[in-house]
C-alpha positions as CSV (number, residue, x, y, z in Angstrom):
1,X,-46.2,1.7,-9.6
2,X,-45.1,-0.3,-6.3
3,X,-46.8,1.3,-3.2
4,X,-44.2,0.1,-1.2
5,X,-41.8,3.3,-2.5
6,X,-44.2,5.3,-3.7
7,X,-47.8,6.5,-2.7
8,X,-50.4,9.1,-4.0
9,X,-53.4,10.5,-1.9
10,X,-55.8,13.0,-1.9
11,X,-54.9,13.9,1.8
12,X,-50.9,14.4,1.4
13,X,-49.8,17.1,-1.0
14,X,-53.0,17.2,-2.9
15,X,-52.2,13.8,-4.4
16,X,-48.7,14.4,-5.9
17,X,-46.8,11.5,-5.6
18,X,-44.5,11.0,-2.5
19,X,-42.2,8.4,-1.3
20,X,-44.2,5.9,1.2
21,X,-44.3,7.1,5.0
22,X,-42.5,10.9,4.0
23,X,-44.4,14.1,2.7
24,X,-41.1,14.1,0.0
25,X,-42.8,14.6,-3.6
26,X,-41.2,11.9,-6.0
27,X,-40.7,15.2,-7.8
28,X,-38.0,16.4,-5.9
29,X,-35.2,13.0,-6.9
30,X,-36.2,13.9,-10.1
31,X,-35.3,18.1,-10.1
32,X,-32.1,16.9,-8.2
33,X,-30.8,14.5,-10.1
34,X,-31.5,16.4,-13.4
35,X,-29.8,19.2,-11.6
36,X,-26.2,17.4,-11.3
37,X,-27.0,16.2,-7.7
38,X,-26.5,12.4,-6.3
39,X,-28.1,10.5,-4.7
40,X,-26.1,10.4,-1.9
41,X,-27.1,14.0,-2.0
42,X,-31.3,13.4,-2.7
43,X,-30.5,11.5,0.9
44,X,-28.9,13.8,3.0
45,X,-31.4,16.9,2.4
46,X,-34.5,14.1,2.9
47,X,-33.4,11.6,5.6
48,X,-36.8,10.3,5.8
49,X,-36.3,8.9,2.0
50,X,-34.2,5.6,2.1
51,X,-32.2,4.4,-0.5
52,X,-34.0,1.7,-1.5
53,X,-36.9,3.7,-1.9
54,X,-34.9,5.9,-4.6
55,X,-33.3,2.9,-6.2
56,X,-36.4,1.2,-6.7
57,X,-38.4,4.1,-8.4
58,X,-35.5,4.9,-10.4
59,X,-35.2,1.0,-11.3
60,X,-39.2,1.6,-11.7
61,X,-38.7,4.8,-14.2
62,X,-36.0,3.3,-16.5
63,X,-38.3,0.4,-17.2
64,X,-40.8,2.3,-18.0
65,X,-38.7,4.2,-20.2
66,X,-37.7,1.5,-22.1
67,X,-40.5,0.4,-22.5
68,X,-42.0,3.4,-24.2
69,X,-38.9,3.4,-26.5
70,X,-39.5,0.0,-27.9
């Protein structure tokens, strides 16, 4: 995974992956979006997310979906 959106470590959140520079678990675009949220939404209740952030993981978790359906 790209650091540059998303980081993991031992000393924030006990490892559970974040988005770079916030305490925001990666976790939480996902619950939201599942839950009929936008992301326009995601960005307003986490303001220290950005959007490219988002885009980029999600860009990042639909590759690796395809590629685990192939």
């Amino acid at each position: 995974m790209d650091r540059q959106y998303v980081t993991s470590s031992s000393d924030v959140l006990s490892g559970t992956p974040v988005f770079t520079g916030t305490r925001v678990p990666v976790r939480l675009l996902v619950e939201a979006l599942s839950a009929g949220d936008s992301i326009d939404d995601f960005l307003e209740g986490f303001p220290s997310v950005s959007r490219e952030q988002v885009l980029s993981f999600l860009a990042f978790a639909e590759e690796v979906a395809g590629a685990e359906s192939r």
